[in-house]
N, C-alpha and C positions, 0 to 999 in steps of 0.2 A: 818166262811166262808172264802174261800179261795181266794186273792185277782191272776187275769189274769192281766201277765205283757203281754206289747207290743213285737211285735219279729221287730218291724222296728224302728229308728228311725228320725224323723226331722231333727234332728242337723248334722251340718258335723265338724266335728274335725280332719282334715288334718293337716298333720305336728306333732300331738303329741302322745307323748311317757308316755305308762301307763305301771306298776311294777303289777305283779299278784301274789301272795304271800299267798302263802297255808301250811296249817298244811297236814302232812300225813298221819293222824289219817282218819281210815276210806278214806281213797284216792279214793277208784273205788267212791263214792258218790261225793266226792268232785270235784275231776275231771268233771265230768258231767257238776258242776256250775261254775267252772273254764272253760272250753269249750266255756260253750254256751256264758260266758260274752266276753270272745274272739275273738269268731265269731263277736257279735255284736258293740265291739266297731273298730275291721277291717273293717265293711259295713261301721259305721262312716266315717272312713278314717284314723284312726288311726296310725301312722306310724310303730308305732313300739310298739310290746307286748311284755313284758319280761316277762319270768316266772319263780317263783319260790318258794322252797319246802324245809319247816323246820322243825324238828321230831313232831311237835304240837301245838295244838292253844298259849300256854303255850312263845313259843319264837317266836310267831309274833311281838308282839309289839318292840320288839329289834330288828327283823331284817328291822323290819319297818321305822326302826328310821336311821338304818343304809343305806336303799335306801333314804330315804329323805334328808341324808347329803349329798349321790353323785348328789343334786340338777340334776338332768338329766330327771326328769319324772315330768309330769304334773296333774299325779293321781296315788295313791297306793291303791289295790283294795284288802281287805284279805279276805279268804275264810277258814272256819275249823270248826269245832263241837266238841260240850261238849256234851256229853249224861251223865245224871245226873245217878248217881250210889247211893249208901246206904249212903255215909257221904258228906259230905260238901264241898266237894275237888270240885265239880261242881261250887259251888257258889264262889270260891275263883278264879279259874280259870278266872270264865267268868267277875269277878268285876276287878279282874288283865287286864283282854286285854281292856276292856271299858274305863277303866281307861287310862291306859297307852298307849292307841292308840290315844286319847283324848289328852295325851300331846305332842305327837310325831306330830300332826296335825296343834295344834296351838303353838308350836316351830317355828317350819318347813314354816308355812301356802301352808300348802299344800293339797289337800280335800285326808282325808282318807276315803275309802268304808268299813264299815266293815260288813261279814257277815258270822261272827263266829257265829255259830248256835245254839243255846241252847235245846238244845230235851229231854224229857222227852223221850225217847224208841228211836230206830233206825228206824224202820217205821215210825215216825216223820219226820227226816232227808232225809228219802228216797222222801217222799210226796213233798221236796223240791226241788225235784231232774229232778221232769217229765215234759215235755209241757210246755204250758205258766203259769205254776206255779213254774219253778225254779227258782232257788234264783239268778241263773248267768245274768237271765232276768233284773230283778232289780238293781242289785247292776251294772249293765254296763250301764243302764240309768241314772243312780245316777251318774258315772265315767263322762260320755257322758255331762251333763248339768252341773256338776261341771265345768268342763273346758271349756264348753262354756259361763257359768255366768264372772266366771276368765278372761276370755278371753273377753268377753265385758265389765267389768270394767276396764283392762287392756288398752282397745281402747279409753273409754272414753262414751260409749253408755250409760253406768247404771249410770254415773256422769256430767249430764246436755252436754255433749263437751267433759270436763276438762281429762284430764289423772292424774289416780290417785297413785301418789306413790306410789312402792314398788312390784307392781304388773306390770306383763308383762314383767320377767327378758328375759324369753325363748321365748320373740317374734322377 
């Protein structure tokens, strides 16, 4: 069953800055879920959306690492797709970016979004693409409550008072 994401939401995250970083593999799909997570975290209040585009899911995690060093963004949100072909290249691919975006994340401590898509077919991928089933849905709510948890441990809300080191460079 197919989960419906929300098209609004609660939080407001004024003032910050999120890295949109996609593979251009399959782009007219991708675009779609890069769009719509766009749109939703500018309703946020978002300040500023950067976007950008790397030959495939394959060199996200590096370029990942390299927006998390210009420390400037308060969320990196990747978007790309594997579609599983006859050998193994699929699974190699997608334990590569799991992985390695996993340590680009907790390096960094920075929330990475990832929604490198793993499809069995291209009508997979597309099913990901429509209405309140697209994946730009999700993954800008995931961007969206990332930075607003950060953002309240940062103040001190999620730590009795207290402000908690290390967190809240960019407030």
């Amino acid at each position: 069953m197919k989960k419906a994401y929300e098209t609004k939401t609660k939080f407001d995250i004024s003032g910050s800055h999120v890295a949109i970083l996609q593979g251009r593999w399959h782009e007219e799909h991708i675009d779609k879920m890069a769009d719509t997570c766009n749109d939703l975290l500018t309703a946020a209040g978002c300040e500023a959306v950067d976007r950008f585009k790397v030959p495939g899911s394959y060199e996200i995690p590096l370029a990942a690492k390299k927006l998390a060093k210009l420390d400037r963004y308060d969320a990196i949100v990747t978007f790309g797709a594997i579609v599983k072909g006859d050998t193994d290249h699929y699974q190699v691919l997608l334990d590569t970016c799991i992985r390695e975006l996993g340590r680009v994340m907790y390096e960094f401590e920075i929330p990475i979004i990832m929604e490198v898509l793993p499809v069995f077919k291209l009508e997979d991928l597309i099913a990901r693409t429509k209405g309140d089933h697209n994946k730009g849905l999700e993954a800008g709510h995931a961007a969206i409550e990332a930075i607003a948890w950060h953002r309240d441990l940062a103040s001190g809300k999620l730590a009795g008072g207290r402000r908690v080191p290390g967190f809240g460079s960019r407030e």
